[in-house]
C-alpha positions in Angstrom: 164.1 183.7 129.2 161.8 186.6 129.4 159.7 187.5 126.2 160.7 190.7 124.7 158.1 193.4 125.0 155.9 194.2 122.3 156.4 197.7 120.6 152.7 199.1 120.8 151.2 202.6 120.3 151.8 205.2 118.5 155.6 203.9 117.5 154.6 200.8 116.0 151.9 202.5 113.7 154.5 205.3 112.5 157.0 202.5 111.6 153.9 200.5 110.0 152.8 203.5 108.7 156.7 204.2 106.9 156.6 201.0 105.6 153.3 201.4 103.6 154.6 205.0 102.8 157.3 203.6 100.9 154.8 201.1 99.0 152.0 203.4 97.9 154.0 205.1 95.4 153.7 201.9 93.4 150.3 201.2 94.4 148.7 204.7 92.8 150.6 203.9 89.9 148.1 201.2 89.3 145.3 203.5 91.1 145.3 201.4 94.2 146.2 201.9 97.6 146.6 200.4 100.9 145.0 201.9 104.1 146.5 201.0 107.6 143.8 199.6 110.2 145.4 198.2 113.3 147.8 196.2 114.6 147.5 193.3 117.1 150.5 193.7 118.9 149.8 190.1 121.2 149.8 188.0 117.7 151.9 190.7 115.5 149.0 191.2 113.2 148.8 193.8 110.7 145.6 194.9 109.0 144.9 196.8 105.7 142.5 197.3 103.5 143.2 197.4 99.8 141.3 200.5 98.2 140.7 201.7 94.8 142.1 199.2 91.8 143.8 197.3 94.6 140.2 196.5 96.3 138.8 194.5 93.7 142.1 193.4 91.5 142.3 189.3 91.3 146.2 189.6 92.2 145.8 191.9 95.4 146.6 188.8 97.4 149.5 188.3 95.6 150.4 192.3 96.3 149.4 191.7 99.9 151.0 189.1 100.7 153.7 189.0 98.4 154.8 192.4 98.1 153.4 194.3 101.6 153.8 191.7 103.9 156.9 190.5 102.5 158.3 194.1 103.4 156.7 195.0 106.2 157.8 191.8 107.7 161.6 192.5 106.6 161.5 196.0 108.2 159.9 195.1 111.3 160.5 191.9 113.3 157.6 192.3 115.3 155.3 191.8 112.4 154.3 188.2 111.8 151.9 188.9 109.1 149.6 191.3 107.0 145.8 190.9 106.8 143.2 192.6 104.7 139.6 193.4 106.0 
């Protein structure tokens, strides 16, 4: 079986980009934020970088982790996991 191709480009950052969309809201509420870097399409990485409250709180690896990669992974397949930088 062929592997499927990789989404890359400009499509895969708007839907990464949607998905953190939908999360900020939450984050600012806290006065954090979440800032889209790249994406490895060959290993499906995702990085980030947690800014404001979120860049220096003890429980933004739990909120990375737990909370963004958890739904970035559910709304795109091709997404095995979320970094931070």
């Amino acid at each position: 079986m062929t592997p499927r191709a990789q989404p890359k480009g400009p499509v895969m950052i708007d839907r990464i980009e949607k998905v953190l969309d939908e999360i900020r809201p939450t984050l600012q509420a806290d006065g954090g934020d979440v800032e889209f870097i790249d994406f490895n399409a060959d290993t499906g990485v995702v990085l980030v970088r947690m800014k404001g409250a979120c860049g220096n709180c003890p429980m933004s690896l739990m909120t990375l982790k737990q909370g963004i990669e958890a739904r970035m992974k559910a709304a795109i397949p091709e997404v095995q996991s979320v970094d931070q930088i």
